[in-house]
N, C-alpha and C positions, 0 to 999 in steps of 0.2 A: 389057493388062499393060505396063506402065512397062519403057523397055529403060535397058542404064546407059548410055549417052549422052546420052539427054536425060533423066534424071539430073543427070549430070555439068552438063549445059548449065543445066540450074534451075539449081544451087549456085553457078557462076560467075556466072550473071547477076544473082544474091542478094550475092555479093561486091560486085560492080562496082556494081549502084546504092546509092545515099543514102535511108538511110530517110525517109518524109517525116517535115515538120515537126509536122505534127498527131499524130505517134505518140507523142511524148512527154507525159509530165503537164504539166498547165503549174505551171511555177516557183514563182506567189504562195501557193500553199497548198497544203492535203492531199492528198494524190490522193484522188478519192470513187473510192468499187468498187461495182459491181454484183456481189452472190454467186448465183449459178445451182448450184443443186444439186439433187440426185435425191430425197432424202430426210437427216432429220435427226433424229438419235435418238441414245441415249448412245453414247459411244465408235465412232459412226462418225467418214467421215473429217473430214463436216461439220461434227460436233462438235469433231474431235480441230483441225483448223486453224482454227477460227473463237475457238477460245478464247484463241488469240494472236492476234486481230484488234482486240479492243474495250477491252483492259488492257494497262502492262507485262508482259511475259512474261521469262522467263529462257533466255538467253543465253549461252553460255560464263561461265557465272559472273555473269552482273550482269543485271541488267532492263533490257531493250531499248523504246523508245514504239515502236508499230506506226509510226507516221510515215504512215498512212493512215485515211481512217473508210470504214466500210461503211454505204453511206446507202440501197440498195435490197436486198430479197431475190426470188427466186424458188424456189419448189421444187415439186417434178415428185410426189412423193406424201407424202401422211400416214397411217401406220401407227397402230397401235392407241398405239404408244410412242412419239409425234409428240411433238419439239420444240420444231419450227419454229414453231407460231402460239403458245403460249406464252411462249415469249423474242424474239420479234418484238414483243408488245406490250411485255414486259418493257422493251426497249431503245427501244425508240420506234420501230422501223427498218420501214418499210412493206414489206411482204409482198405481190407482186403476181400478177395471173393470169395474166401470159404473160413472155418474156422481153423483148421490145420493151417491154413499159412497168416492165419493170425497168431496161434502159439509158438507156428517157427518163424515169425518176422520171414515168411517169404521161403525160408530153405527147407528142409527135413527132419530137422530136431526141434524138441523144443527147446526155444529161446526166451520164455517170460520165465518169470518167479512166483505168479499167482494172476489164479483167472477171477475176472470180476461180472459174470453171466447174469444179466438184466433179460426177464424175461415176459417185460410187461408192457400190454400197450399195442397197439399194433390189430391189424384186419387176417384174425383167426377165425375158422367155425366154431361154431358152438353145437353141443351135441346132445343129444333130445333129453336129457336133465338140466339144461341150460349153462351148462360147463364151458365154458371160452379155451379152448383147446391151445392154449400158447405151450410152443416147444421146448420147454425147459428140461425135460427130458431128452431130447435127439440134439440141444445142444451140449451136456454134460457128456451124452455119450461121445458125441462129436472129440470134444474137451479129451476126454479120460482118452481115448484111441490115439490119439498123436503124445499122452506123456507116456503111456503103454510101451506106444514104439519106442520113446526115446530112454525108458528104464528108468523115470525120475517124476514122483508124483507132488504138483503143488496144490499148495493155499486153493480154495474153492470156494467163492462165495456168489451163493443163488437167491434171488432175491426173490419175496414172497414164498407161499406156498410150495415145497421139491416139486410137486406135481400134482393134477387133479386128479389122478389115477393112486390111490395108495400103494398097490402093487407095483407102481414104478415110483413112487415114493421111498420104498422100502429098501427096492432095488438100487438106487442112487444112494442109499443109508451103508447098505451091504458095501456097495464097491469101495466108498471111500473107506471103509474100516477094515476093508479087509484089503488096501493097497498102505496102507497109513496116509493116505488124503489129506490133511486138515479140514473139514467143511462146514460152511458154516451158512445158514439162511434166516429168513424170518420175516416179520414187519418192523419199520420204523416207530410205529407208535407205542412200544413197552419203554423205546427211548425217553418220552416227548418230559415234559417237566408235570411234576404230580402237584396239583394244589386241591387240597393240603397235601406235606410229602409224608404219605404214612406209608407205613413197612409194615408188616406183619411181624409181632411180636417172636420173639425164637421160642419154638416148640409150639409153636399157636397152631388148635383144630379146629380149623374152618366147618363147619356146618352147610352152612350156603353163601354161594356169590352169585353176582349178577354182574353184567357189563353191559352197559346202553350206550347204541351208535346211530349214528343214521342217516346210513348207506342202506346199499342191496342186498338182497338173497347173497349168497357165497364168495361174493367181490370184498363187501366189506365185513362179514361175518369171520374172514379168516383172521383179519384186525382186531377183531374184538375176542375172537378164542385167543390169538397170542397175547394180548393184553391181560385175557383171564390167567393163562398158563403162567405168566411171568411173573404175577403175585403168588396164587395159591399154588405152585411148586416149589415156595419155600416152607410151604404147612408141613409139620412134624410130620415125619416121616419120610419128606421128599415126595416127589412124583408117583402113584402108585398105579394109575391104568385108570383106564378109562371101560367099564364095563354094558352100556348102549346109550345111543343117541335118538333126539327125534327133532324132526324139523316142523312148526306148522305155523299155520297163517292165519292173517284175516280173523272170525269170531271163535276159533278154536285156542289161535293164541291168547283172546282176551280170558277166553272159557277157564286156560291155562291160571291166567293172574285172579281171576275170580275165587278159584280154589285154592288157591294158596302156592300150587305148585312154581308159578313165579311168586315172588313175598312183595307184597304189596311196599313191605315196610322199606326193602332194598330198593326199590324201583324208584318212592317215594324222597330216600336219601341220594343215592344218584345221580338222581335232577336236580332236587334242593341244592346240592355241590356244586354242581354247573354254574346257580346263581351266584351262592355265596361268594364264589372263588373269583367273581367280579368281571369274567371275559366273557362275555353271553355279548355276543356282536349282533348289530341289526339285519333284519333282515332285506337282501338282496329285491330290487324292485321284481316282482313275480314269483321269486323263490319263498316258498314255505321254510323258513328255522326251525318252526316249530319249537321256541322255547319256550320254557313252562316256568309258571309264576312257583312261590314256594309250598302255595297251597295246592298240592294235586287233586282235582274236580273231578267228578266224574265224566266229563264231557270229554276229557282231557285222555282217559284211557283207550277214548277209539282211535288216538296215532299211535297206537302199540300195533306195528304192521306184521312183526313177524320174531316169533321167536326158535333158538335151537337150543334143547334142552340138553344134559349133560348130566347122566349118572355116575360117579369115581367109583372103583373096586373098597376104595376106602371111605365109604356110604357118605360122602361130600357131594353135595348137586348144587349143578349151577347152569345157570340162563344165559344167554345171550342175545338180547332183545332188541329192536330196531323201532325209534320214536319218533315220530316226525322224517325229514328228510335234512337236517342240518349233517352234510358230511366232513364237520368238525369236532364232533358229539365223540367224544370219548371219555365215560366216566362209569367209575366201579364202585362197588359194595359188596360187602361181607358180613356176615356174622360169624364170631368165633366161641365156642362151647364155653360158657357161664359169665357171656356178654350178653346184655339184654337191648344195647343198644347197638346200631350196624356202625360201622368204621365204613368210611367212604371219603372217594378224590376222584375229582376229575383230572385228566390228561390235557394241559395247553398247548398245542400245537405249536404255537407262535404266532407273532400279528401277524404274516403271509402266507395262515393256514399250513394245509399239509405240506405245503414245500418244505418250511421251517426243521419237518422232519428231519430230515436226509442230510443233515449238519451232524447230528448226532450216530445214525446209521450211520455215516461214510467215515466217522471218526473208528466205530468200532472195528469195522471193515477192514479200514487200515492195519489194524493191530492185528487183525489174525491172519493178514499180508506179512507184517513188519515181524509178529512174534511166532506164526503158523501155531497157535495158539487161540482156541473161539473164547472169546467172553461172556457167553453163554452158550447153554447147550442147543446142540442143536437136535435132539432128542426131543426139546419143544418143538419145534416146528414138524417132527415126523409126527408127533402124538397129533397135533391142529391139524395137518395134511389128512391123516386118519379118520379124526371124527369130522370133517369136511366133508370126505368123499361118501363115509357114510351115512351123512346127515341128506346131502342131494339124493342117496338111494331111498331115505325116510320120506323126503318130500314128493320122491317119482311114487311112492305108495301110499300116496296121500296120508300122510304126516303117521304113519305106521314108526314103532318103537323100533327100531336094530340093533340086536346083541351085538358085542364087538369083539369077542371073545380074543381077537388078534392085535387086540390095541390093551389087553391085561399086562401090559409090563411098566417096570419103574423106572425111574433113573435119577439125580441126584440134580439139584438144583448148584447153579455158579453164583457168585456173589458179583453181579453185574453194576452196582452203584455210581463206579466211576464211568460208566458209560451213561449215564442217562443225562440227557439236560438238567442243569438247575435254575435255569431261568432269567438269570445272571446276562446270559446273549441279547433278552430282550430288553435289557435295558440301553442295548446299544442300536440296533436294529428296532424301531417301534412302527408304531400304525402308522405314523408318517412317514416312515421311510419307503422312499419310492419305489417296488419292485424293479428290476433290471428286467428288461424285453427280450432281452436281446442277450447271446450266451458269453457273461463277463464272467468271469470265475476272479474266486478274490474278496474277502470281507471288510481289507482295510480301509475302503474311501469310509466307512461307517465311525472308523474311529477319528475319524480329522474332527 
């Protein structure tokens, strides 16, 4: 187990050297990608970021060129609702059988400019903390082993969580810093368009935040700690550690909000947001929304299913709580020291829900393709991988407190603005616009 000293010590010696020269694309033309994915079928994630890979996409308002081509694939299985061999011939783009002759287009070097490793989706175990074991680990190493051979390390971007494992979290953090990697991972949803669009004022001391979703235990709770980490890591000071977590459920959570340790007052602004902010969509025939009027009842507390609590090194706590079952539900609140009222936004998706995402993600992506250069750190997502993995060991000890003494480190917040949506696409794209079924890559029929 990682101490935070050498910690600390990785992250400075990450500062202090020069990436190498071969991390970046080279200059004269596209970046080629290598895409490694688990599985590919409608509306995964494969689908939802590949479809801004091969056409303009939209953009804050206008069609973006990817600025890259996807010239190899790999994928890890084919389901009954397999898209992969399909649209591989469709596109021309070779499909191969391992991931080294994905990197070397077939020969023994590598031959892309940046790997794009989707590692979501797909008929993995799941392992008796309820952990969905997807390989995003054995395919980086996969990855890392064939640029190793070839002396030349590129662009790397993992989507979601590095891994459910921290120790191979860390481990994936370690290599690329210490090969000069570019890497970059995360959730889509820090992306999404903020309404209201508030920012933390500069030098602002957060006290407490909360962020309410509502998804599952550790699927969607990863969404909702990088949603949390993406605001308050720009609180004075920067990122300072994360010193224990806890996971719990059912009347222990409510017990939670009762005492205050969730703030009734964030919980209450949160949702209120949701309303105001005017997208609070009907609910699907059979599915629970679960949206809440702006008066919070008490009747209303018992869809508080499950909360993951979160103590900072820099005496900041914050919640992550799960309301209802709408998994469109992403909105935040804070209070900041000698505010007496919370600052709070919800996160809009887009009218096609979570796909709408991955316009914004694929945009970023590209750039740290096109520039080997992250747009933010990816320091957040090892911190979220961390208190993830230790939050699952909170819950296998029935909702027990865990030191984190290995997640005490800091790091410095990027100023990610022009990656985010502004909502500007939805005016072009709306709830009438008919989702595509079928894998068209391409925004423009939207502007005719």
């Amino acid at each position: 187990m990682l101490n935070r000293r050498a910690l600390l010590q990785s992250l400075t010696a990450f500062a202090a050297a020069p990436l190498l020269a071969t991390a970046r694309p080279r200059e004269h033309r596209r970046p080629r990608v290598a895409a490694l994915c688990t599985e590919w079928r409608f509306r995964s994630h494969t689908y939802n970021i590949l479809e801004n890979f091969f056409q303009p996409y939209l953009f804050r308002g206008k069609l973006v060129d990817p600025g890259v081509d996807v010239v190899s694939l790999y994928v890890d299985q084919f389901p009954d609702n397999d898209m992969a061999r399909p649209i591989a011939r469709q596109l021309g783009v070779p499909l191969h059988a391992t991931i080294d002759k994905a990197l070397c287009q077939g020969g023994d070097q590598l031959d892309v400019d940046a790997v794009l490793l989707i590692g979501e989706h797909g008929d993995y175990p799941i392992n008796q903390r309820g952990q969905k074991m997807y390989p995003r680990k054995e395919f980086f190493d996969q990855a890392v082993a064939s640029m190793h051979r070839s002396g030349r390390y590129v662009p790397l971007f993992n989507d979601k969580h590095l891994s459910y494992r921290w120790d191979w979290a860390r481990e994936m953090y370690d290599t690329a810093r210490s090969t000069g990697m570019p890497l970059m991972a995360g959730s889509s949803v820090p992306l999404a368009q903020r309404v209201p669009a508030i920012m933390l004022p500069r030098r602002s001391v957060v006290t407490e935040a909360l962020v309410v979703h509502g998804g599952g235990i550790e699927s969607y709770d990863f969404h909702g700690l990088e949603v949390l980490q993406s605001i308050i890591e720009a609180r004075r000071g920067g990122e300072t550690g994360v010193k224990s977590v806890q996971l719990i459920t059912g009347q222990k959570a409510r017990e939670a909000l009762a005492t205050g340790r969730i703030s009734p007052d964030l919980l209450h602004a949160a949702l209120e947001t949701e309303i105001s902010a005017g997208f609070v969509r009907q609910p699907r025939p059979g599915k629970d929304r679960s949206t809440l009027p702006p008066a919070l009842r008490r009747e209303q507390m018992d869809q508080l299913n499950h909360a993951l609590l979160v103590d900072y090194v820099d005496g900041t706590r914050a919640a992550v709580v799960t309301v209802g079952s709408d998994s469109n539900r992403w909105n935040f609140a804070c209070r900041l020291k000698g505010e007496s009222q919370p600052r709070a936004t919800a996160f809009f998706n887009g009218p096609w829900g979570n796909r709408c995402l991955f316009k914004a993600l694929s945009h970023s992506i590209q750039h740290l393709f096109k520039t080997g250069r992250q747009p933010y750190p990816v320091e957040r997502t090892l911190l979220v991988s961390g208190i993830l993995d230790h939050a699952m060991t909170s819950l296998e000890q029935g909702g027990a407190i865990v030191d984190t003494p290995q997640l005490e480190f800091s790091y410095r917040p990027i100023n990610f603005d022009e990656m985010r949506e502004d909502g500007t696409s939805w005016d072009v794209i709306t709830v009438d616009s008919p989702q595509p079924a079928e894998f068209e890559p391409g925004d423009a029929r939207w502007l005719k």
